[in-house]
Phi, psi and omega in degrees: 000319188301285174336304178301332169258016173252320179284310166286169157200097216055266176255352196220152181280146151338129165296279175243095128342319194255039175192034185241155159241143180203120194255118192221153178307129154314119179299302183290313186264050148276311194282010189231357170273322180274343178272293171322299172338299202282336184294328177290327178280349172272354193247347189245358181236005115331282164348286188270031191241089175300341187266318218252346197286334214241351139311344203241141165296170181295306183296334174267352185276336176287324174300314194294321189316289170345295167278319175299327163298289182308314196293325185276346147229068183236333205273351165256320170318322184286315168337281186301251116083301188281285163290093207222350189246136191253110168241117172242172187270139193241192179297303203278013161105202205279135173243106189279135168225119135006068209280355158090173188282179190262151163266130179327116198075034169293118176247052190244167168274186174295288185318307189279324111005333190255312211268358183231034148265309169331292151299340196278329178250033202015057218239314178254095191265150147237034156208141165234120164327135148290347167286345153304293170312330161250010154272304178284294209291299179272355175036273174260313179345103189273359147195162190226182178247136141016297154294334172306299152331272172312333173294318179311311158295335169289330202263318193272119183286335161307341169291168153264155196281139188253118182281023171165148202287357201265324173272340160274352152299338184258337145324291172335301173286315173276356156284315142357291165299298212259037126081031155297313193197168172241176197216129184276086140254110186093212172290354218224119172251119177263117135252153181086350208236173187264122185212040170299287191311332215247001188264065182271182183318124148116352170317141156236138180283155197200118183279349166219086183280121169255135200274141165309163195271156185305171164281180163277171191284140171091006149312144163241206160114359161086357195270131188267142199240100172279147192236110157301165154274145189226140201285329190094202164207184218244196138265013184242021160105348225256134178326119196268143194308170165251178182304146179256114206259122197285155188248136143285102175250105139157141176235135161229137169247138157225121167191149177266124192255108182305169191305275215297022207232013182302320174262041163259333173300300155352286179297316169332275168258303163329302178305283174332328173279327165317322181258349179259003152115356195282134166272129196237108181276154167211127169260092168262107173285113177242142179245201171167120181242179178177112198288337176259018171068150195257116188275145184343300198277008167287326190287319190294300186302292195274295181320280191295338148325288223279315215305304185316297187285336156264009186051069192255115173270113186290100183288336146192137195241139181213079135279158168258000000 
């Protein structure tokens, strides 16, 4: 069934293939989702069972309140809990991924939950290189159009998914700007140049674009002369190397983030190292201060709950 709704659309095969998702449930925690489900509805129809409600003592009438409140906010932990499996279509037909348990006291949708294990797996980009589009996107092609490009990304399950065509237009543009490729519109090839405003219906991206010819030297008249840059050859004709562009092979950070920018951090720094292929250790020095003091069963239930269930390993922990 998944396949047939990742492949199909209605009698005909599916177009874009790369923007369809289908999130189906953990068989056991589905079934322990559905034994909740019925405790709440047996605590809530206690409740609203007036003859029986006025029978029950103050303390069991507080018990019930009591559980019927805990069962009912419970019931989106178990949800997330349950619906956990992700299927999108890849090359070799459905590729199932794990979104893994929810961390305790998660007050997120579904939706929103699928979509930041997605950027989290670089899966859901909003930045892209330009050197991605000629490598992934236009592959031998020495040029395409623009809409062609973002269609690719919507149809080939080998793209990563875009959150929206605005991020391969600011791609676009700075391969552009920094002279990776040129962009055809119309009689007009812009290299070199800020060309955002300008990539409406009919653009084509162009991987050697040709440029007009230089003036002769000592001309005026103001006219600016876009130049590729060229390796040049040698004297025995054979191409002369360029500058040698230096690899970083190791990064290291110390730095303090506030609480609230974590995930601008994320997007930020993380991903980007993340798309160049980099394996990333992270080390959090965390302080938590609290003038009405932080409680035991926050630490116990909710952190190391959370710590536990990500597989976080504590190199050291001091309350104080």
């Amino acid at each position: 069934v998944v396949r047939e709704i990742l492949e199909k659309c209605g009698q005909t095969f599916r177009t874009y293939r790369n923007t369809v998702l289908v999130l189906a449930a953990d068989e056991g925690e589905l079934a322990a989702t559905r034994q909740h489900v019925k405790r709440l509805l047996a605590y809530r129809a206690i409740h609203e069972d007036k003859a029986l409600w006025r029978q029950l003592s103050e303390e069991n009438r507080k018990a019930v309140e009591n559980k019927f409140k805990e069962t009912e906010g419970g019931i989106a932990h178990r949800l997330m809990s349950a619906y956990r499996h992700l299927a999108k279509a890849g090359e070799q037909g459905v590729q199932w991924l794990d979104l893994g348990l929810p961390t305790v006291g998660m007050k997120r949708s579904l939706s929103h939950r699928v979509r930041e294990y997605l950027r989290s797996e670089d899966l859901l980009l909003n930045k892209i290189s330009p050197r991605y589009i000629l490598e992934k996107a236009m592959g031998t092609e020495p040029e395409k159009a623009v809409d062609e490009l973002y269609e690719a990304f919507l149809r080939y399950s080998n793209l990563p998914m875009l959150e929206s065509k605005q991020v391969l237009l600011h791609a676009i543009a700075q391969g552009v700007r920094e002279k990776v490729f040129g962009v055809r519109i119309g009689d007009r090839t812009f290299f070199g140049e800020n060309v955002l405003s300008q990539l409406g219906a009919g653009a084509i991206v162009v991987r050697e674009p040709e440029l007009p010819p230089e003036p002769p030297s000592g001309t005026g008249g103001g006219t600016t002369t876009l130049e590729r840059p060229t390796q040049g050859t040698q004297e025995d004709g054979s191409p002369r190397p360029g500058p040698s562009t230096p690899v970083i092979r190791e990064y290291r950070l110390e730095v303090v983030v506030p609480w609230d920018r974590l995930s601008d951090f994320v997007s930020g720094v993380i991903r980007p190292l993340r798309l160049d292929g980099a394996e990333i250790t992270l080390q959090i020095h965390m302080e938590a201060q609290s003038q009405n003091g932080i409680k035991q069963m926050t630490l116990e239930h909710k952190v190391r709950e959370t710590l536990r269930q990500i597989g976080a390993q504590i190199l050291k922990e001091e309350p104080l």
